[in-house]
N, C-alpha and C positions, 0 to 999 in steps of 0.2 A: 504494500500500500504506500502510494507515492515517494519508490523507492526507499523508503527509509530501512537502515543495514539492522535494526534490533528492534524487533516485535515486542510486547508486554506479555510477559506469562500469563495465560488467561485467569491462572491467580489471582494475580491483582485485585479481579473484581471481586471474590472474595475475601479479599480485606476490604476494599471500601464497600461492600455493601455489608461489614461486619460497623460500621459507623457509616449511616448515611445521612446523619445529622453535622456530621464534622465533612465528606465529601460535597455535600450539598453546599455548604458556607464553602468549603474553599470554592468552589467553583464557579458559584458565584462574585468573587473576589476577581478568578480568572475573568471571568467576562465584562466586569469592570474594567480591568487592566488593558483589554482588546479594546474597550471602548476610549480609552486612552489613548492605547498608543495610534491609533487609525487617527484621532483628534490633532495629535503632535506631528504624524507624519501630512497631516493638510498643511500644516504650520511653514512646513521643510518646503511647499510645494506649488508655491503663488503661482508660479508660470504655469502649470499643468492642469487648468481647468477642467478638464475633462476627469482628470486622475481626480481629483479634490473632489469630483458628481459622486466617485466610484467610491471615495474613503466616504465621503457625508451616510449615506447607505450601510458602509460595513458599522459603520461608527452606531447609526442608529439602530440597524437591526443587533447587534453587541448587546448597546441597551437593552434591547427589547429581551435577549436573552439573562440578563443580568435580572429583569422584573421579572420570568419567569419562574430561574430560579427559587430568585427570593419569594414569589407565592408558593410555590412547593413547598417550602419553608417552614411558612405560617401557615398552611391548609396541615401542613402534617404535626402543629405544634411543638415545632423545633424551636430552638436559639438561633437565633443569627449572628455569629459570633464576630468579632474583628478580623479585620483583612490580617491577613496570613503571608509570611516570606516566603516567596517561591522562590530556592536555590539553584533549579532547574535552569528556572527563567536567567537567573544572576549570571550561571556559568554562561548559558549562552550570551549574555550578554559581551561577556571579554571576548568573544569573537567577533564583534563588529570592528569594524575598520577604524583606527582612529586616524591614521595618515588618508595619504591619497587625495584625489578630488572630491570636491559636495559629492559632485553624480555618484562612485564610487564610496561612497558613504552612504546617501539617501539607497542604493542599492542595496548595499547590505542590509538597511533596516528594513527593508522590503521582504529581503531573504531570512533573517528573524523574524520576522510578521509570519512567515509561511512556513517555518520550520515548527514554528508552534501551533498554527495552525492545524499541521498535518498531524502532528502528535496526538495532539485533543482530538482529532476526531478519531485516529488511530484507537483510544483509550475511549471514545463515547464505544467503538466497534466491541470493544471490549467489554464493556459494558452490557451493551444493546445483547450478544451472545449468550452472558455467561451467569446473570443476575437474573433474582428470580422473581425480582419487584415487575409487574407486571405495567405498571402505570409508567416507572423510570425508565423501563425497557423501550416502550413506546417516543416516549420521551428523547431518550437521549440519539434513538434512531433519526427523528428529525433532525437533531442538531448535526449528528453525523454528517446529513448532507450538504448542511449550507456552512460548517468548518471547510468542507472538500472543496465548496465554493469559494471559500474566505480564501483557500489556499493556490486555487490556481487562480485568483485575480491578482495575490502578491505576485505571485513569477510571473504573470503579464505581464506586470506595471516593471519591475524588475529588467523582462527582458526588450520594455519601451526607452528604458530609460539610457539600457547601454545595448551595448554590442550582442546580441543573444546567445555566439559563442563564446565569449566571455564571463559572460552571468551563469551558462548552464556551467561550465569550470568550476566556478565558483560555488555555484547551487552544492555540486559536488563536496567539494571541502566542506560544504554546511552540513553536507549528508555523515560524512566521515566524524567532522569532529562530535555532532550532536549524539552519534554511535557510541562514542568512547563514554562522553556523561552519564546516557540514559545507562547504562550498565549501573550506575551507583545509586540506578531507583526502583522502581513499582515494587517497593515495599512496605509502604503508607497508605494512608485514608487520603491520598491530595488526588487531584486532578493529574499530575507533573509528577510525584513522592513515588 
């Protein structure tokens, strides 16, 4: 699934649906966080009007998933508890570019955008599979599809921005190094853990 070199043991979802009061809050956090970053990379992107139609969209529907969520939440008389460190998130983060040009910068955060992307839905797959909540199952099957979308509109915008065999190169080394991280995870209740 969108190339990525290390699948999630489908364990995983038995731990998070061993807490799906603490999966649920993180997740929501995540979808915050997308809402975010789609917000910040408009910021990066005055000239590209068209890209900026495409983030207003991922940014709002993000939202939309982040209210979801959080009704889950409260229909299911959860806690909604405080945003949560994703260290997932953080490692990948030391992979963006900090030299180089804007273009070659704004690129990489693109290719972050999409590397997370593909994960979350990779882990909704996992989810959607292997859990026995029947409503979450349903649930997370949707988001599955529109993560898959989140993710190949970043490597559009990505491969608009630069050279397309430069960027899939690169996509590459996103793939490689986010390989080596995920090894140190889906052993938690997180989205990313």
């Amino acid at each position: 699934m969108f190339k990525l070199r290390l699948l999630t043991d489908p364990r995983w979802a038995n731990i998070a649906e061993g807490n799906l009061e603490e999966i649920l809050t993180d997740h929501a956090w995540c979808e915050q966080k997308a809402t975010s970053n789609a917000i910040s990379l408009i910021t990066m992107l005055p000239e590209y009007p068209t890209i900026i139609t495409e983030l207003i969209k991922i940014a709002q529907e993000e939202l939309e998933h982040f209210q979801m969520v959080h009704e889950i939440i409260k229909a299911r008389g959860y806690e909604f508890g405080r945003e949560r460190k994703d260290d997932y998130v953080g490692q990948l983060l030391k992979f963006i570019r900090q030299g180089g040009t804007r273009d070659e910068r704004i690129i990489d955060r693109m290719l972050f955008a999409a590397i997370i992307e593909a994960r979350s839905c990779e882990r909704f797959r996992v989810l959607t599979e292997n859990i026995k909540d029947e409503e979450l199952k349903i649930f997370y099957k949707e988001l599955m599809i529109s993560e898959a979308n989140h993710y190949t509109t970043f490597i559009g915008f990505a491969r608009k921005l630069g050279d397309p065999e430069t960027v899939n190169k690169r996509w590459e080394e996103w793939l490689d190094y986010e390989a080596e991280i995920i090894k140190s995870y889906g052993k938690k209740e997180s989205i990313h853990g």
